[in-house]
C-alpha positions in Angstrom: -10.2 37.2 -15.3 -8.1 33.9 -14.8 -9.2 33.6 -11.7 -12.9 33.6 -12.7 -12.8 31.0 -15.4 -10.4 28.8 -12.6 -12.9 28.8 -10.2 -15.7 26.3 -11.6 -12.9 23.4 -12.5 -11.6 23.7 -9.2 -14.4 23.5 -7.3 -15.1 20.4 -9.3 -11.7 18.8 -8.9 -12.1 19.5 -5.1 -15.5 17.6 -5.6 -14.0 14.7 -7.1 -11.1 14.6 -4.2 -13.6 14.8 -1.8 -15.0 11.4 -3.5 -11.6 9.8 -3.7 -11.2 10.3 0.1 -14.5 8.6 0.6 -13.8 5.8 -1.9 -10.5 5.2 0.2 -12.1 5.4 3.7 -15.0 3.3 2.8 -12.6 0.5 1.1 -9.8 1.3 4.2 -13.0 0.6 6.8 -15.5 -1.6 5.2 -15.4 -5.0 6.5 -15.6 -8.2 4.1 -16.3 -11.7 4.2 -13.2 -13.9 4.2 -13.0 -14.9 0.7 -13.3 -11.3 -0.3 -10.1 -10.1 2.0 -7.7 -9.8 -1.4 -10.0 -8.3 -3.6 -10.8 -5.5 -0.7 -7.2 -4.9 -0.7 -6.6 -4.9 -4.3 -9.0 -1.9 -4.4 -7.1 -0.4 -2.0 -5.0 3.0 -2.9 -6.6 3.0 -6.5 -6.7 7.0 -5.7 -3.2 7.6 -5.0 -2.0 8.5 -8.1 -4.9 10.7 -9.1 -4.0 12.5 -5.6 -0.5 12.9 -6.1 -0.8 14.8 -9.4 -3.3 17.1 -7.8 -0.6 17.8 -5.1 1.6 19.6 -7.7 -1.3 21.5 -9.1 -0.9 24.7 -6.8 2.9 25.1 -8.1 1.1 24.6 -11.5 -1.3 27.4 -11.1 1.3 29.9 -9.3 2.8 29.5 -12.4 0.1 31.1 -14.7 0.7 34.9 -15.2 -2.1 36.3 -12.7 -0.1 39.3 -12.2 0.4 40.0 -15.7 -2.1 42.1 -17.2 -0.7 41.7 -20.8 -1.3 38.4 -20.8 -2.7 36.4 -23.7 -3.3 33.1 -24.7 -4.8 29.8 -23.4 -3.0 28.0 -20.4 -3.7 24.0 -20.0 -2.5 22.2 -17.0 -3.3 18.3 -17.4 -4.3 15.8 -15.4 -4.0 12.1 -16.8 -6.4 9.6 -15.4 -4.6 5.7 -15.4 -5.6 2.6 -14.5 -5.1 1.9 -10.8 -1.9 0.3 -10.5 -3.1 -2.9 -8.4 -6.4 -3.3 -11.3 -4.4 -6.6 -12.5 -4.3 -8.2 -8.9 -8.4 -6.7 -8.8 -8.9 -8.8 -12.1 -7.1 -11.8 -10.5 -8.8 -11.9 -7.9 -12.0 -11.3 -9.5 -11.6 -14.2 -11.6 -10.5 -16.4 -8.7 -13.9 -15.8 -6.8 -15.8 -17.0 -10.1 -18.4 -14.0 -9.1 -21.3 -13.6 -10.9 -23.6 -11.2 -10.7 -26.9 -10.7 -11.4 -29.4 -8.4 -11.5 -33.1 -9.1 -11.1 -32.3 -12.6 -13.2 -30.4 -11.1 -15.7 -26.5 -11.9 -15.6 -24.9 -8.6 -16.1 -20.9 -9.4 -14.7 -19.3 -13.0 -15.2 -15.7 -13.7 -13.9 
């Protein structure tokens, strides 16, 4: 029975790794103009941390009581979502660039 209700958010955290390696492949590989070098490489590794509490998450689960059929009770393993540590440089750099953007006229992001 645990196994059943584990199986739909795991396929969706796999999912969302799958999109974090993207993310990080496209930001590793995509090339930038000049003036846009240090805001490329703020953005880069913003998945790390997200990726390295999903690497303990197999210990976590060996640790629910599969093999126990007495079991009882609800079982919560966490996962905390932060801000990507180099956001502040991202923000700096932002701001540096004085980037605007708009869309069809309409300013929608001012640094």
């Amino acid at each position: 029975m645990i196994l059943l209700k584990l199986n739909v958010p795991l396929r969706s955290l796999i999912l969302v790794c799958e999109e974090m390696i993207n993310w990080e492949t496209d930001v590793c590989f995509v090339t930038v103009p000049k003036n846009l070098e240090r805001v490329k490489h703020a953005m880069e590794g913003w998945t790390f941390d997200f990726i390295a509490q999903i690497e303990g998450l197999p210990n976590k689960i060996a640790a629910l009581p599969f093999n126990n059929p007495n079991a009882t009770g609800t079982y919560s393993i966490n996962i905390i979502l932060q801000e990507p540590f180099k956001m502040m440089v991202f923000k700096k750099e932002l701001k540096a660039l004085k980037l605007k953007v708009t869309i069809f006229g309409k300013k929608v992001l001012s640094y």
